[in-house]
N, C-alpha and C positions, 0 to 999 in steps of 0.2 A: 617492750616487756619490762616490769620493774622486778627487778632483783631482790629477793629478802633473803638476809642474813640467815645462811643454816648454822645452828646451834644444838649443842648434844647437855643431856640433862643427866650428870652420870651420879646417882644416889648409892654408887659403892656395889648394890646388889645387882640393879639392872639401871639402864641407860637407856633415855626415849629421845626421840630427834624432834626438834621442834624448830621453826623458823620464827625470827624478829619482822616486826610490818616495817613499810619504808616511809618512816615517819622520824623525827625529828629527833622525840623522846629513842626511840628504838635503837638512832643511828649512835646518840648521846651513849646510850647504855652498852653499845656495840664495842666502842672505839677503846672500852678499857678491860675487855676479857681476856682472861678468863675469870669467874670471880670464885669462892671457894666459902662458899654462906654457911652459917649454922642456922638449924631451922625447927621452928615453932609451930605446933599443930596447933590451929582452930577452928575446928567443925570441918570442913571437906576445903582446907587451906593450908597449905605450908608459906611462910612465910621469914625471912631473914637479913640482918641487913646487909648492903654492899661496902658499907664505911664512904660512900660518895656521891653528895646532894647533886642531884641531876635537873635539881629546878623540877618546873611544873608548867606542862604547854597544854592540856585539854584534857581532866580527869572526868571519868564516866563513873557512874553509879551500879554498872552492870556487866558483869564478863562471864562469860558463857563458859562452862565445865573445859578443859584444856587449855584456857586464859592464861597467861604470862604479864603482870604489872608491875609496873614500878611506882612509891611513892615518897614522895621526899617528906613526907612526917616518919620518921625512924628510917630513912634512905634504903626502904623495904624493897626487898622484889618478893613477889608473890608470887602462887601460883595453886593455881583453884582447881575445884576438882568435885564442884556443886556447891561450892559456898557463895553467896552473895556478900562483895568487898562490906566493913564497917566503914569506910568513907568511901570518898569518889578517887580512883586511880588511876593512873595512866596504863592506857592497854596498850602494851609495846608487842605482845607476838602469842602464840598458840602452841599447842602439842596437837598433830595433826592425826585424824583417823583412829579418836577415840582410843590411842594408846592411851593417853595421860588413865584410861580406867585402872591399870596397873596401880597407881595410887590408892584408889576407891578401896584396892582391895590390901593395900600394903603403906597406912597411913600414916603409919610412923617411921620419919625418916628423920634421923636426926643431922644431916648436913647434905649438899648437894655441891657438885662443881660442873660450872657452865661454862662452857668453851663453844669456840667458835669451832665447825665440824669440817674436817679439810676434805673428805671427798660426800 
């Protein structure tokens, strides 16, 4: 059974659990949490940077609503929420079970801290 990193998305007001895939990018981005991003709304996107170019191993053009990406043009993590990415990004992990809708309905957040979730 492969193990994916659980991670907690705490935007001050509410806090959604999401897990990282077991991928290279994912493990990359893993290995230096917690990060404490300032973040940009663009259509059904928050986005911000980590201050830490993580390279580039397989960006996709498409991430599904509760998507989790990172990209090394502005050392971005993303995180979507019906937006389709403006370039191709690395899709390192998810918000599971349709919480990420919380967003949908509460778009404006202006920072987030990701940490890695201990139980």
């Amino acid at each position: 059974m492969v193990m994916k990193t659980r991670i907690q998305l705490d935007f001050n007001t509410f806090v959604l659990d999401a897990e990282l895939f077991d991928t290279d990018m994912a493990k990359k981005f893993a290995q230096y949490l917690p990060y404490d991003v300032n973040l940009t709304g663009w259509g059904n996107e928050l986005y911000g940077t980590i201050g830490k170019d993580l390279g580039e191993e397989n960006p996709v053009e498409d991430i599904s609503a509760g998507g989790i990406a990172y990209t090394n043009q502005g050392n971005y993590v993303c995180i979507f929420f019906g937006q389709k990415p403006a370039w191709a990004v690395e899709y390192i992990g998810r918000i599971p079970d349709n919480q990420w809708q919380a967003l949908v309905e509460n778009p404006s957040q202006g920072s987030v801290i990701i940490r890695q979730k201990t139980r």
